[in-house]
Residue frames relative to the residue before (quaternion, step in Angstrom):
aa qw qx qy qz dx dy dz
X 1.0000 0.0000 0.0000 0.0000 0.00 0.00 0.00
X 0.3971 0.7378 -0.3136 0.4469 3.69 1.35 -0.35
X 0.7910 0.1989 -0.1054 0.5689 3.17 0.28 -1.05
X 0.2701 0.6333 -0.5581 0.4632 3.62 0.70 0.48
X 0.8568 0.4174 -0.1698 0.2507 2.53 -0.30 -2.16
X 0.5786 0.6176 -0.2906 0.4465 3.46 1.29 -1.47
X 0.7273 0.4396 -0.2797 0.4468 3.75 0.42 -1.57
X 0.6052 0.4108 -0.3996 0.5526 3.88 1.13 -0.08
X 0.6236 0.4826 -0.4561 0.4125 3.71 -0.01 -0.83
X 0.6324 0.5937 -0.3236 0.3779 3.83 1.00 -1.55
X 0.6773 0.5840 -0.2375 0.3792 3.13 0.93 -1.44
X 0.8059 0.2814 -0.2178 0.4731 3.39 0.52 -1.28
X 0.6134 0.4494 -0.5085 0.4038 3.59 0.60 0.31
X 0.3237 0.6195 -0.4620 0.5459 3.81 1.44 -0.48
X 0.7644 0.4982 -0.2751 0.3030 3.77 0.06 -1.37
X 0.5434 0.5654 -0.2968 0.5449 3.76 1.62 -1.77
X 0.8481 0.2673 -0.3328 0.3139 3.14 -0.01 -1.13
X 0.6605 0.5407 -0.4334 0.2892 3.90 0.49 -0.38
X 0.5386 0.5932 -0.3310 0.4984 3.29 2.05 -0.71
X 0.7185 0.3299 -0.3656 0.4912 3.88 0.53 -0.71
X 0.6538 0.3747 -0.5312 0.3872 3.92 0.34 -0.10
X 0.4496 0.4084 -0.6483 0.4592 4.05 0.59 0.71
X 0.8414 -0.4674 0.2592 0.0799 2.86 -2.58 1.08
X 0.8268 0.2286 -0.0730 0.5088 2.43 1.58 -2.01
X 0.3646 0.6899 -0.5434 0.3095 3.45 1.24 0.98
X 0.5942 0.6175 -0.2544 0.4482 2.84 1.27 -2.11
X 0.7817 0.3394 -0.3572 0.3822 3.85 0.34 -0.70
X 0.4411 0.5514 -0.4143 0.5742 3.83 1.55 0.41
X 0.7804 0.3477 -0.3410 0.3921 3.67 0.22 -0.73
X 0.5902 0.4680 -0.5182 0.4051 3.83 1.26 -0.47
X 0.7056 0.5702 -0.3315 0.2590 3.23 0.89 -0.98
X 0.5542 0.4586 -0.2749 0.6379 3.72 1.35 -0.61
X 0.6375 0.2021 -0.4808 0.5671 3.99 0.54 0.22
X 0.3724 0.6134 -0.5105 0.4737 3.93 0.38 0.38
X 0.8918 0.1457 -0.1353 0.4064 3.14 -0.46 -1.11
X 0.4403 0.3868 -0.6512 0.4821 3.95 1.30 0.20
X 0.6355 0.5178 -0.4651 0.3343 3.68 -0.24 -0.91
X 0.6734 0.3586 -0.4163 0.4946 4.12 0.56 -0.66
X 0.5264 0.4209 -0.6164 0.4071 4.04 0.70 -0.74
X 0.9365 0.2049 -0.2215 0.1787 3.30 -0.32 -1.38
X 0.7867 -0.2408 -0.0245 0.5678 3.85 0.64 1.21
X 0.6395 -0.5558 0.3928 0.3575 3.66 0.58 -0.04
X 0.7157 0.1112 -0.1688 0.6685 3.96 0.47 -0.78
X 0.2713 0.6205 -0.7281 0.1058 3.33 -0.73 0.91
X 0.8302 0.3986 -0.2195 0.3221 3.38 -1.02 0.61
X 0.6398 0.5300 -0.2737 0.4846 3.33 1.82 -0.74
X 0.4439 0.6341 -0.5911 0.2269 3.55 0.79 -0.10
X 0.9425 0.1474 -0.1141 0.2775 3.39 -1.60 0.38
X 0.1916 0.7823 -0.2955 0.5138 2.96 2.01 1.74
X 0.8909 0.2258 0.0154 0.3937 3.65 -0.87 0.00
């Protein structure tokens, strides 16, 4: 059952990542990390950037 599990977990992360390296995902995930950052105060995450 081990290796079940493994050859699924493998699989669906194979899957995450080919879905997020399309265009019109990548422009779904900035936008859904957009609006968490506005719920929770606006600059989350940028500290010690730039």
């Amino acid at each position: 059952m081990g290796l079940f599990a493994a050859l699924t977990k493998s699989a669906l992360a194979k899957k995450a990542i080919d879905e997020g390296r399309k265009p019109e995902n990548q422009a779904k995930i900035k936008s859904a990390i957009a609006s968490m950052r506005n719920k929770k105060g606006g600059s989350a995450g940028k500290a010690g950037r730039g």
